[in-house]
PAVO-270014 format. One record per residue (C-alpha): residue in one letter; x, y, z. Coordinates in steps of 0.2 Angstrom, whole numbers, plus 2048, in hexadecimal, padded with zeros to 3 digits. Layout:
<recs>
<rec resn="A" X="X" Y="Y" Z="Z"/>
...
</recs>
This chain:
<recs>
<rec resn="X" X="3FB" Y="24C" Z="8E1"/>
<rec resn="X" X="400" Y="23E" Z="8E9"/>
<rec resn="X" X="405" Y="22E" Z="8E2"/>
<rec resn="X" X="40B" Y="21D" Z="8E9"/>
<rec resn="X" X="41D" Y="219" Z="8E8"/>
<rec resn="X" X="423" Y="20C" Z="8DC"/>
<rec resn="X" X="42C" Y="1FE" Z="8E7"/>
<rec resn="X" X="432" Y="1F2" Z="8DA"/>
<rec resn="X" X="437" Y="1FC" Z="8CC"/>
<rec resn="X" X="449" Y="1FE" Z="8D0"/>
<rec resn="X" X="453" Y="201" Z="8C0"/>
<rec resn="X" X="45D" Y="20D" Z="8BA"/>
<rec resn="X" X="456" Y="219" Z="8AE"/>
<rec resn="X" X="462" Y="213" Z="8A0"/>
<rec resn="X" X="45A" Y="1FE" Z="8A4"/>
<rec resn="X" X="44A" Y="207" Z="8A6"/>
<rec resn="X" X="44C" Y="20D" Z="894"/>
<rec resn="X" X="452" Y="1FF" Z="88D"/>
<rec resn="X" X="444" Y="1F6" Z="893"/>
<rec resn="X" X="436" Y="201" Z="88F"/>
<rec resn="X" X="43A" Y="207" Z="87E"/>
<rec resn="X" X="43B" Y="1F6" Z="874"/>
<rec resn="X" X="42A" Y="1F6" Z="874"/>
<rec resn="X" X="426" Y="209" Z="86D"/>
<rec resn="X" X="435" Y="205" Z="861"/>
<rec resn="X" X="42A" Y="1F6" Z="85B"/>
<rec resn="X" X="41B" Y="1FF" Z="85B"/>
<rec resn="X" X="421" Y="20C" Z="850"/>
<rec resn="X" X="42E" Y="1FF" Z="845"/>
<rec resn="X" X="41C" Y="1F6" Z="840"/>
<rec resn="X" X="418" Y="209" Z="837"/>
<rec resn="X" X="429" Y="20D" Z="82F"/>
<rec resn="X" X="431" Y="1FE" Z="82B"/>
<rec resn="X" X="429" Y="1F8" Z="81D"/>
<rec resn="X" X="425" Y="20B" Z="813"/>
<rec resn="X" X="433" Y="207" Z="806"/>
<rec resn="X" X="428" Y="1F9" Z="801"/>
<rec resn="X" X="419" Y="201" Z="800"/>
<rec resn="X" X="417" Y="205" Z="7EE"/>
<rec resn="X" X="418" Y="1F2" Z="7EA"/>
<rec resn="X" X="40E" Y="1EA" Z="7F8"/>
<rec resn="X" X="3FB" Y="1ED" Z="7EC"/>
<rec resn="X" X="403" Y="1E3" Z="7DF"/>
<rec resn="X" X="40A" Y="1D4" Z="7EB"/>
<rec resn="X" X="3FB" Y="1D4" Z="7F4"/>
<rec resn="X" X="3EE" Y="1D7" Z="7E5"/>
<rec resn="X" X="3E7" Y="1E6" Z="7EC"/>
<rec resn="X" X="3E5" Y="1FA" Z="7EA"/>
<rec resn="X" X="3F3" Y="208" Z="7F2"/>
<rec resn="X" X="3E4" Y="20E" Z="7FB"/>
<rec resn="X" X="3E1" Y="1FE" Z="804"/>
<rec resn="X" X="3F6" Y="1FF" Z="80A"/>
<rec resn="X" X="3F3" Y="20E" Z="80E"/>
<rec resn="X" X="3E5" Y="20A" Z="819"/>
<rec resn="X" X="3F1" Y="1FD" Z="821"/>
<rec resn="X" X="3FB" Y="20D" Z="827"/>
<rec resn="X" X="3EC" Y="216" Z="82C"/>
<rec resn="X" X="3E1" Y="209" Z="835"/>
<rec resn="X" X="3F2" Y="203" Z="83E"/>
<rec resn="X" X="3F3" Y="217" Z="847"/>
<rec resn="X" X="3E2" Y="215" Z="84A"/>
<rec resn="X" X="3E1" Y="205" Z="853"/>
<rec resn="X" X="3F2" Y="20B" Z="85C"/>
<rec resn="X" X="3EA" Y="218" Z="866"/>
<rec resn="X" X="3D7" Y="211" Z="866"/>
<rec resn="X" X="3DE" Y="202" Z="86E"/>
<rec resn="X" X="3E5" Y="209" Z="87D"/>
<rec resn="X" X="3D3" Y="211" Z="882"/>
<rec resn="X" X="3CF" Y="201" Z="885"/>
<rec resn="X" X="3E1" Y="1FB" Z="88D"/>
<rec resn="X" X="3E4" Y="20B" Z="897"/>
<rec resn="X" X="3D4" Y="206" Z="8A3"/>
<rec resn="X" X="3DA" Y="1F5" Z="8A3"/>
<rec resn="X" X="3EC" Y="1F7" Z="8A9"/>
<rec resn="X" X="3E7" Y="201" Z="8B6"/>
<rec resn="X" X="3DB" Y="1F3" Z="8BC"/>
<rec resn="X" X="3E6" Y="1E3" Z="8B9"/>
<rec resn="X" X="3F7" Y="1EB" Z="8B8"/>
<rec resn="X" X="403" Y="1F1" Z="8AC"/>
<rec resn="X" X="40C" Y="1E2" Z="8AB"/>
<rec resn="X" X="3FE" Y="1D5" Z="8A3"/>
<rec resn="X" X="3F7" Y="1E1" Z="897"/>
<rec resn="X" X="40D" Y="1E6" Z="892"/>
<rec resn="X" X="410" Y="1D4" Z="88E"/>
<rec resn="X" X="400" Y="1CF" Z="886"/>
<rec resn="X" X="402" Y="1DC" Z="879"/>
<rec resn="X" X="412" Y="1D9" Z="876"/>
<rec resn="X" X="40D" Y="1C5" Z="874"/>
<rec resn="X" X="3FD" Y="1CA" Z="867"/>
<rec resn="X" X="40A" Y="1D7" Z="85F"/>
<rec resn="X" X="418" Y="1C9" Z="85B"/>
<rec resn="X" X="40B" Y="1BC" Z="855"/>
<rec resn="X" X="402" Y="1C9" Z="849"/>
<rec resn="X" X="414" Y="1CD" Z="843"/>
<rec resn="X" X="418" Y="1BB" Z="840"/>
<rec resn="X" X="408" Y="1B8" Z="838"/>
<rec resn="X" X="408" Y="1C8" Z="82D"/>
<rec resn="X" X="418" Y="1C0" Z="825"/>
<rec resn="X" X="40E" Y="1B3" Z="81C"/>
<rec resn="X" X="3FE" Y="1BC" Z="817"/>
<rec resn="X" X="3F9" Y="1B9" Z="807"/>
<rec resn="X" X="3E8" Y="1C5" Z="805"/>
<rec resn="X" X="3E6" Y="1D7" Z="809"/>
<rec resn="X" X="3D8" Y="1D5" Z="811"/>
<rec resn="X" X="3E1" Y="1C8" Z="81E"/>
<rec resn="X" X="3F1" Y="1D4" Z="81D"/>
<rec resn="X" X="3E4" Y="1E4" Z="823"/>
<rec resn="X" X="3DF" Y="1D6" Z="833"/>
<rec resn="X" X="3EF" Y="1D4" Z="838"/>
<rec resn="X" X="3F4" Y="1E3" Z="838"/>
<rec resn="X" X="3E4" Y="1E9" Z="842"/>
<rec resn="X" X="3EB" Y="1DC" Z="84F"/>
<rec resn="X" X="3FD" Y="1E1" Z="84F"/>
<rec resn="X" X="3F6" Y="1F4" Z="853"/>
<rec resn="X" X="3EE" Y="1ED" Z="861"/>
<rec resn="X" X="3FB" Y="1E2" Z="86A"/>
<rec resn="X" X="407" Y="1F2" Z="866"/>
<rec resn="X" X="3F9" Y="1FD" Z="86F"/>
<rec resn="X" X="3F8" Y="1F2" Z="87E"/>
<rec resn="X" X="40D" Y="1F4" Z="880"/>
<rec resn="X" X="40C" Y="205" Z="87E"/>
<rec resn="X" X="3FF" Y="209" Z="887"/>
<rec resn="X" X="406" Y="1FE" Z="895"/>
<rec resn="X" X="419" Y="208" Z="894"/>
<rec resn="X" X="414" Y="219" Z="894"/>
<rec resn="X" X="407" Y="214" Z="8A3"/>
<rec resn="X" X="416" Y="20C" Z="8AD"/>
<rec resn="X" X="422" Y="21B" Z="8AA"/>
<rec resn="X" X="414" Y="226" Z="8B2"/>
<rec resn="X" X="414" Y="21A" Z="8C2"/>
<rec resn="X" X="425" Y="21B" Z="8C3"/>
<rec resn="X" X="42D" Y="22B" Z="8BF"/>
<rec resn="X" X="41E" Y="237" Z="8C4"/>
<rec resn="X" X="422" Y="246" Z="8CC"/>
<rec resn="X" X="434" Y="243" Z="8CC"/>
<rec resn="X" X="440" Y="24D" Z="8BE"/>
<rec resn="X" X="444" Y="23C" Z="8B5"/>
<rec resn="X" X="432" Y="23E" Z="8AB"/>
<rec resn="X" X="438" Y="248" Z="8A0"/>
<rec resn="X" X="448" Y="242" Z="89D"/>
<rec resn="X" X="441" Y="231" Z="89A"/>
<rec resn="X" X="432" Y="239" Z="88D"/>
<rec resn="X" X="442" Y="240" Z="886"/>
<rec resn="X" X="44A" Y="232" Z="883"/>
<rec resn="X" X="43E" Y="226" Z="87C"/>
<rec resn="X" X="43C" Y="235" Z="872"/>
<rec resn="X" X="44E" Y="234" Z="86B"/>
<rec resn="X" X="450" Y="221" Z="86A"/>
<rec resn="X" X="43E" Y="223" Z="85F"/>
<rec resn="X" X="445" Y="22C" Z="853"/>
<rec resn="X" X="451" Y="221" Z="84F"/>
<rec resn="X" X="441" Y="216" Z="847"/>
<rec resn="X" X="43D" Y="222" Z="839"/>
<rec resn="X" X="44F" Y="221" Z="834"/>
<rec resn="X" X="454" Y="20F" Z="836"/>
<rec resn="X" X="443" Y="206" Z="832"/>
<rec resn="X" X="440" Y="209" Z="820"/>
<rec resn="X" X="452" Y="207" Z="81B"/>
<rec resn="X" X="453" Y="1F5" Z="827"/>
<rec resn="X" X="442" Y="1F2" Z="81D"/>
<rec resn="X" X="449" Y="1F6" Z="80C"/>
<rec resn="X" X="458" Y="1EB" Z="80E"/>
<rec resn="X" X="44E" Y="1DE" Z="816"/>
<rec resn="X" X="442" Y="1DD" Z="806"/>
<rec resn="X" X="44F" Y="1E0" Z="7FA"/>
<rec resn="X" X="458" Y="1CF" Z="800"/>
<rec resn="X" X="44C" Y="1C6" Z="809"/>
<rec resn="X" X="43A" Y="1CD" Z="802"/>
<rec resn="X" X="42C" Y="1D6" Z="80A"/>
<rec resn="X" X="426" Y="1C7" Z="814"/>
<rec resn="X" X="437" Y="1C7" Z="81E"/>
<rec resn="X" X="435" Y="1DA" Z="824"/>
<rec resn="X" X="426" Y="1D3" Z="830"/>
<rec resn="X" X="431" Y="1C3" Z="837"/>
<rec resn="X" X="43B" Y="1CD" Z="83B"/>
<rec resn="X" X="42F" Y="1D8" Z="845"/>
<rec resn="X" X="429" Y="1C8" Z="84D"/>
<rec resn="X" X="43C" Y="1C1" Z="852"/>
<rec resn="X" X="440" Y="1D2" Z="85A"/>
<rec resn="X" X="42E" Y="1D5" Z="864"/>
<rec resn="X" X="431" Y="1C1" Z="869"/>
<rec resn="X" X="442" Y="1C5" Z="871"/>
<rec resn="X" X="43B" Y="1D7" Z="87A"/>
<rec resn="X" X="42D" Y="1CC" Z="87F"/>
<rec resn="X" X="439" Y="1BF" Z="888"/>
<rec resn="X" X="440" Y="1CE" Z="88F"/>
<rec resn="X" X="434" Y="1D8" Z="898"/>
<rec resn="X" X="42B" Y="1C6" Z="89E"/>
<rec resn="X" X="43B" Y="1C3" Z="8AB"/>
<rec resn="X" X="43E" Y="1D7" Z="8AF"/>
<rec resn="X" X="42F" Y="1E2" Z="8AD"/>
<rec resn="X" X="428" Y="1E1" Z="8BE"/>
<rec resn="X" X="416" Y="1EA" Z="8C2"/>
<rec resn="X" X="415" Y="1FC" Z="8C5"/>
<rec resn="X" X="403" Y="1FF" Z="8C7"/>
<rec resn="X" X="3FF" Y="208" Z="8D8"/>
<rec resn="X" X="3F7" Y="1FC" Z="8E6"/>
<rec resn="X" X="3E9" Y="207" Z="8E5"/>
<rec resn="X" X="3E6" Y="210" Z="8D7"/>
<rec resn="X" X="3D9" Y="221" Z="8D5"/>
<rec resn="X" X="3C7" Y="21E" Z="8D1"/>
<rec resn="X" X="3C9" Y="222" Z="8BE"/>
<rec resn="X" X="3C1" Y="231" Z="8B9"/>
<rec resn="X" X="3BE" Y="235" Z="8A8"/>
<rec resn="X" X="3B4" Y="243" Z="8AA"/>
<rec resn="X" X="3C6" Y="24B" Z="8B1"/>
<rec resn="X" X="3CF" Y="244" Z="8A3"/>
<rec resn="X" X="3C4" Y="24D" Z="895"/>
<rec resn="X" X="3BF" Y="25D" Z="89E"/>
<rec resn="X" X="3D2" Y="260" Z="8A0"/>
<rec resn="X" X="3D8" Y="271" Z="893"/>
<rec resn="X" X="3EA" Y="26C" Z="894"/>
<rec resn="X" X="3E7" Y="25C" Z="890"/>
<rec resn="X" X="3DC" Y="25F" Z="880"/>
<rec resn="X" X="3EA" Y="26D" Z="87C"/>
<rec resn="X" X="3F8" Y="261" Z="87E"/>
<rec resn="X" X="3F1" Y="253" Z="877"/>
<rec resn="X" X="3ED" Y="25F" Z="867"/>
<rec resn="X" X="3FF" Y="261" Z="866"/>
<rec resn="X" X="405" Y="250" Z="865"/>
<rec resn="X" X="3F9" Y="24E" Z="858"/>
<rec resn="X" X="3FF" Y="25B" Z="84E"/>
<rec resn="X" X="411" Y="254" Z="850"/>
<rec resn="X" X="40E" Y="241" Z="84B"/>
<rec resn="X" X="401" Y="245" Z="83E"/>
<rec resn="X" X="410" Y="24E" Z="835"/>
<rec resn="X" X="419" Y="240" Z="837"/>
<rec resn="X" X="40A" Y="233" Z="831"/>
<rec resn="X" X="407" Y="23C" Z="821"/>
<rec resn="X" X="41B" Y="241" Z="81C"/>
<rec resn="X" X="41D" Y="22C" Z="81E"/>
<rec resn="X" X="40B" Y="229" Z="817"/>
<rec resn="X" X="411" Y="236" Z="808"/>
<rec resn="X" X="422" Y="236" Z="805"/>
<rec resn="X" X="422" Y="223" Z="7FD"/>
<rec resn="X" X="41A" Y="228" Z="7ED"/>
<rec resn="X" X="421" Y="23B" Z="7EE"/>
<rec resn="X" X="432" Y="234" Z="7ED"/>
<rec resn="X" X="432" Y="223" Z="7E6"/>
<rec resn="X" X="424" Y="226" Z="7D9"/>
<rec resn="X" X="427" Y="239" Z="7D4"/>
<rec resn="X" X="439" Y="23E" Z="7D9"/>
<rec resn="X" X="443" Y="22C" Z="7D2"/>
<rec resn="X" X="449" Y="226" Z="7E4"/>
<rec resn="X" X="44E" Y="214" Z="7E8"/>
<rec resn="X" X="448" Y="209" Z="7F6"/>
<rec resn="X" X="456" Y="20E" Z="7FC"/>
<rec resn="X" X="458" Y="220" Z="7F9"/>
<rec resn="X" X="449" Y="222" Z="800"/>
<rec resn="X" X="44C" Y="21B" Z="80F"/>
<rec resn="X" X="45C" Y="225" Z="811"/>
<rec resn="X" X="451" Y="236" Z="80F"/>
<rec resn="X" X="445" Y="22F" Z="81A"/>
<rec resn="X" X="452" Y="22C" Z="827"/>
<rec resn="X" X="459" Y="23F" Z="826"/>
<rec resn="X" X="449" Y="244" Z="82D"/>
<rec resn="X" X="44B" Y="238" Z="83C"/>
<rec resn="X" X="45C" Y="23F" Z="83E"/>
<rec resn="X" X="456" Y="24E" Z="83E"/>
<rec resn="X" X="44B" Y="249" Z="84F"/>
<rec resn="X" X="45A" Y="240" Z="856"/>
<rec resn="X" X="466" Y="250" Z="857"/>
<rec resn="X" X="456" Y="25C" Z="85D"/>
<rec resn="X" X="452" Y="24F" Z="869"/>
<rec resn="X" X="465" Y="24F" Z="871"/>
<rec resn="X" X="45F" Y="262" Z="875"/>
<rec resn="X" X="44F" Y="260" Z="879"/>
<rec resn="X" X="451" Y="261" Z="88B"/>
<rec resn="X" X="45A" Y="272" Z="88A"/>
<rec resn="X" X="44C" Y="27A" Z="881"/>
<rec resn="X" X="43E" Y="273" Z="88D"/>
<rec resn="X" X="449" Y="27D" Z="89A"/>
<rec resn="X" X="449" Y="28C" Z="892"/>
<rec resn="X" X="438" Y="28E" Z="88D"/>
<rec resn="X" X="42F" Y="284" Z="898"/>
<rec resn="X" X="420" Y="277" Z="890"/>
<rec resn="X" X="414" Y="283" Z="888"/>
<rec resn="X" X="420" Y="28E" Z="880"/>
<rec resn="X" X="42B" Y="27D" Z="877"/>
<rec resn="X" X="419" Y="278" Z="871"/>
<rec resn="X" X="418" Y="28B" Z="869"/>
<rec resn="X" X="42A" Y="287" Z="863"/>
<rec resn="X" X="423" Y="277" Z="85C"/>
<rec resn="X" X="415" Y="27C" Z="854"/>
<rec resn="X" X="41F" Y="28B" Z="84C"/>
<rec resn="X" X="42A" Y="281" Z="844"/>
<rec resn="X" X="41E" Y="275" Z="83D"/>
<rec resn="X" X="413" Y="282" Z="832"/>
<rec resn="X" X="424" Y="289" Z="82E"/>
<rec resn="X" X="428" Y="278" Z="828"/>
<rec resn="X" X="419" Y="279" Z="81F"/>
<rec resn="X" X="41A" Y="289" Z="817"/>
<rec resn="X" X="42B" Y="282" Z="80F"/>
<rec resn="X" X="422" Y="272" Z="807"/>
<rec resn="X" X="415" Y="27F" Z="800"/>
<rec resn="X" X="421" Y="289" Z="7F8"/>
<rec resn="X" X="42D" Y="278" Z="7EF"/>
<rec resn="X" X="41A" Y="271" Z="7EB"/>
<rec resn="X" X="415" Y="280" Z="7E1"/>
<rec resn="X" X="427" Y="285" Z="7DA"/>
<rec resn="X" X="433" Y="276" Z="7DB"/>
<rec resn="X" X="433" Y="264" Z="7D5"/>
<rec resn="X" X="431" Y="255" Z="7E1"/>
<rec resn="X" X="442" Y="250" Z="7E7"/>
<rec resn="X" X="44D" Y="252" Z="7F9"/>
<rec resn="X" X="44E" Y="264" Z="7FA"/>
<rec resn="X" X="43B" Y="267" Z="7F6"/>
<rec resn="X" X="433" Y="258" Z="801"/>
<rec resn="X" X="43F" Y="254" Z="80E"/>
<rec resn="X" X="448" Y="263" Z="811"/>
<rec resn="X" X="43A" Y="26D" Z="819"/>
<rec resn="X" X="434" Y="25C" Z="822"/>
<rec resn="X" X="445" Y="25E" Z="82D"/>
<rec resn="X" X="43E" Y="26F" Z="831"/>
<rec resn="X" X="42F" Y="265" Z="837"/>
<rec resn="X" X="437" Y="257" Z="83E"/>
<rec resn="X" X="440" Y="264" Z="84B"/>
<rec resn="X" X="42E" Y="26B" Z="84F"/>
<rec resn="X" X="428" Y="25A" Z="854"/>
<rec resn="X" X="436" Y="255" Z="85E"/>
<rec resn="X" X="434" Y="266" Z="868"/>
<rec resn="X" X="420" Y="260" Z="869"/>
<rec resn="X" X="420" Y="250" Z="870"/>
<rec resn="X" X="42E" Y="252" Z="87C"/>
<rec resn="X" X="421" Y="25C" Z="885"/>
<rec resn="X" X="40F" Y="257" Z="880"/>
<rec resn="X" X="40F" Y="247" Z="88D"/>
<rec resn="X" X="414" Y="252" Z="89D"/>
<rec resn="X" X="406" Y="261" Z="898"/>
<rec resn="X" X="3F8" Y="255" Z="892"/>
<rec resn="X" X="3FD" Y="248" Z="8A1"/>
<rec resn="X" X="402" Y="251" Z="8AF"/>
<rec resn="X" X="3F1" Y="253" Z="8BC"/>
<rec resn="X" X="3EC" Y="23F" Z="8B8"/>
<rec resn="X" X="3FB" Y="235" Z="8C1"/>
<rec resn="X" X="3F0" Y="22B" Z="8CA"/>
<rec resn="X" X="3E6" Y="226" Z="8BA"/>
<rec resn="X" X="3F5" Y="223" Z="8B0"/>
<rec resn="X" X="3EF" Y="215" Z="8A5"/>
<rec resn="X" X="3E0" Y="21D" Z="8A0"/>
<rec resn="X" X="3E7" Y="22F" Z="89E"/>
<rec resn="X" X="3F3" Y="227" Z="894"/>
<rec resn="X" X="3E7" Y="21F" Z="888"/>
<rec resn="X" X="3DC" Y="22D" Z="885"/>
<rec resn="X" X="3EC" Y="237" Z="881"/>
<rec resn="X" X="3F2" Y="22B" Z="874"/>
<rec resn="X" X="3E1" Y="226" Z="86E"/>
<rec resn="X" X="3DC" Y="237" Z="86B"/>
<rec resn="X" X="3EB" Y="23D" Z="862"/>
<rec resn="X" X="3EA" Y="22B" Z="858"/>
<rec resn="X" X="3D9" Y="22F" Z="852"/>
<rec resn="X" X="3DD" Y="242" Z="84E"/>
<rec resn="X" X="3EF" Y="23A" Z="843"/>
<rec resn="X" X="3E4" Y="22C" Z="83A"/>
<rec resn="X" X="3D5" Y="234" Z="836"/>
<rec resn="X" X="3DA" Y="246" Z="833"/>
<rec resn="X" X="3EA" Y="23E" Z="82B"/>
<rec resn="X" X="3E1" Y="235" Z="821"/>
<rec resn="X" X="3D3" Y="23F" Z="81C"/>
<rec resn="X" X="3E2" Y="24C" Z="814"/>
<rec resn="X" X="3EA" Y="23E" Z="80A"/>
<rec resn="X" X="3DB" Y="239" Z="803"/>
<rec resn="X" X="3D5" Y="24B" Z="7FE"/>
<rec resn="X" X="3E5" Y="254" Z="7F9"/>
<rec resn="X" X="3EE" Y="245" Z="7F1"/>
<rec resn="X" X="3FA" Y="239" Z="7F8"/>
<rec resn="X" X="407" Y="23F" Z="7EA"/>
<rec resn="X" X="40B" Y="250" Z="7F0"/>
<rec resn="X" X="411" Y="259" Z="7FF"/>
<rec resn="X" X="3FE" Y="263" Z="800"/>
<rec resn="X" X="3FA" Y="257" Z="80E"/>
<rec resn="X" X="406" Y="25A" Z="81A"/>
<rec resn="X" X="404" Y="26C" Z="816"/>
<rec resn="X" X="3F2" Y="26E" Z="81A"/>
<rec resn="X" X="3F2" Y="25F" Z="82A"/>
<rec resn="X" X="403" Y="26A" Z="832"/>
<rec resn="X" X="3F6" Y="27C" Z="82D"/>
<rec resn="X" X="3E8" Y="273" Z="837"/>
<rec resn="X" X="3F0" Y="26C" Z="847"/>
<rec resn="X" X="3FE" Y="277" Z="84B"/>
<rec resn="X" X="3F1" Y="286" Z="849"/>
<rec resn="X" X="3E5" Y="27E" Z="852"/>
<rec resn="X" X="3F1" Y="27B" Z="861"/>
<rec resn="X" X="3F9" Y="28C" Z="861"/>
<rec resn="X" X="3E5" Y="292" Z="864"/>
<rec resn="X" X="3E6" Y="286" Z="872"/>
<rec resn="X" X="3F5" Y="28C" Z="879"/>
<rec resn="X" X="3F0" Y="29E" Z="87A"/>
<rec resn="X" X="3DF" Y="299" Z="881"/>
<rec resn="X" X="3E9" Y="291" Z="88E"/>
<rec resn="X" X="3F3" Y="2A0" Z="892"/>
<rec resn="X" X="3E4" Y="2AC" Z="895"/>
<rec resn="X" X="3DC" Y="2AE" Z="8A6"/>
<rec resn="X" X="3CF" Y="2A4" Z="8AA"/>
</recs>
């Protein structure tokens, strides 16, 4: 497929990174950072735990419904616009999340930070499609936003537990609004516009009629639901039944992320080796293995590191070997629609993650490891099914 060269985007690929991934780092900060908090935020808000845990849900949610709507816009008005008015709505929301004093006012602001955090994100993976499609730095970029990712899981909540063990609660989301500022200012004198002069007629019909791109898109779901329901779980697994500090917690939180870091240095070498479909397989694999482990401490063990986190870096290697490969397969025929393909991709697997994520919590119990258990069960089957569809003759 042809695609119009990009004239203005000249960087490197290390200042391309460091230009694109403050804002997914920010994005996903906005989940992680304040988890070691969770368990006080009903009481300093004068609410229930399940209306904080709707803040985590409905955040997801928005996340990805958001760019349906920002994915057809960037490729209309350009990347650039809808980049760096997300990232403005995303800082102000922060700022003002800060001094909220009601839940039902912290829920609002929160709806409006996932949607500034949606445009950015919408807008950064639709500019790395103009600019490195069909060229080998694709996946070496994915993998390395993947990579510096990881890195969030592990360093937000223990930033966000030594923020609010000093400073409060309320200081975790200044700081959220300071940085996002300062990316902002960033990206407003070097992100130039990527969008092509004259972009295809969007076809959604394409989009949605594509297999690989349900498969794919199926398996990124499966791989950051894990995630959303280990961070939307572990809280009141670790903190409430197995004793851990604010801080002890965020350390155990953090192995899992480190975990991701080291797979991720790798990740490239097993994409080699066994190609897109067949590190999916890998990942999916990995995940009910995972699972089968939490299973086993849930029946027989009691709540603590070895039980609950040790099978999550069993996981947490399945997800990183998932996502490094779920963009190229779901993406790869759409590179003239970019911004929309995008967004349905993301908005898709965000509405798979919040719901289904969600709806596990809230029937197996936010207090044990049966959640994750039945949503890795689930997806990871599901896509395996996909995958094998796939590889039959038509």
């Amino acid at each position: 497929m042809s695609y119009p060269k990009i004239q203005r985007w000249t960087y490197s690929l290390p200042a391309a990174l460091l230009l694109m991934a403050p804002f997914d780092i920010l994005a996903s900060l906005a989940m992680d950072i304040y988890l070691p908090v969770v368990p006080t935020m009903p009481e300093a808000l004068g609410t229930s735990p399940a209306v904080i845990q709707l803040t985590l849900s409905l955040y997801m949610l928005v996340l990805g419904a958001g760019q349906i709507v920002f994915g057809p816009v960037s490729d209309i008005v350009g990347r650039r616009p809808v980049l760096l008015g997300g990232a403005a709505l995303f800082a102000a929301a922060s700022l003002l999340l800060a001094g909220a004093s009601s839940a039902p006012l912290f829920v609002a602001l929160r709806l409006l930070q996932a949607i500034g955090a949606s445009a950015a994100m919408v807008a950064t993976f639709a500019t790395v499609r103009d600019v490195y499609a069909g060229r080998p730095e694709s996946s070496t970029i994915y993998s390395l936003l993947g990579s510096i990712l990881s890195f969030v899981p592990a360093l937000g909540p223990i930033a966000g537990a030594l923020i609010a063990d000093h400073l409060g609660w309320r200081a975790i989301f200044l700081v959220i609004s300071l940085l996002s500022v300062a990316t902002l200012l960033n990206a407003g004198m070097r992100w130039h516009e990527t969008r092509p002069a004259a972009p295809a007629k969007i076809a959604l019909r394409l989009i949605l009629k594509s297999s690989p791109f349900w498969v794919y898109t199926a398996g990124f779901s499966a791989a950051m639901g894990a995630f959303f329901v280990f961070f939307s779980t572990a809280p009141r697994i670790l903190i409430d039944k197995a004793g851990f500090s604010g801080i002890g917690f965020s350390v155990a939180f953090a192995t899992v992320a480190l975990a991701m870091v080291v797979t991720a240095r790798f990740t490239k070498r097993f994409v080699m080796r066994w190609g897109i479909a067949g590190s999916l397989a890998r990942g999916m694999a990995l995940l009910l293995f995972g699972a089968a482990l939490l299973a086993f401490g849930e029946l027989f063990l009691q709540p603590s590191l070895l039980s609950f986190v040790g099978p999550m870096w069993i996981i947490a290697i399945g997800i990183v070997l998932a996502t490094a490969v779920t963009a190229n397969g779901a993406l790869d025929a759409f590179g003239d629609m970019a911004g929309t393909a995008v967004a349905f991709y993301s908005c898709i697997q965000s509405i798979i993650v919040s719901f289904a994520g969600t709806l596990f919590v809230l029937l197996l119990g936010g207090d044990s490891a049966w959640p994750l258990v039945g949503y890795v069960c689930v997806t990871a089957l599901t896509t395996l099914s996909g995958l094998r569809c796939l590889r039959e003759p038509a």
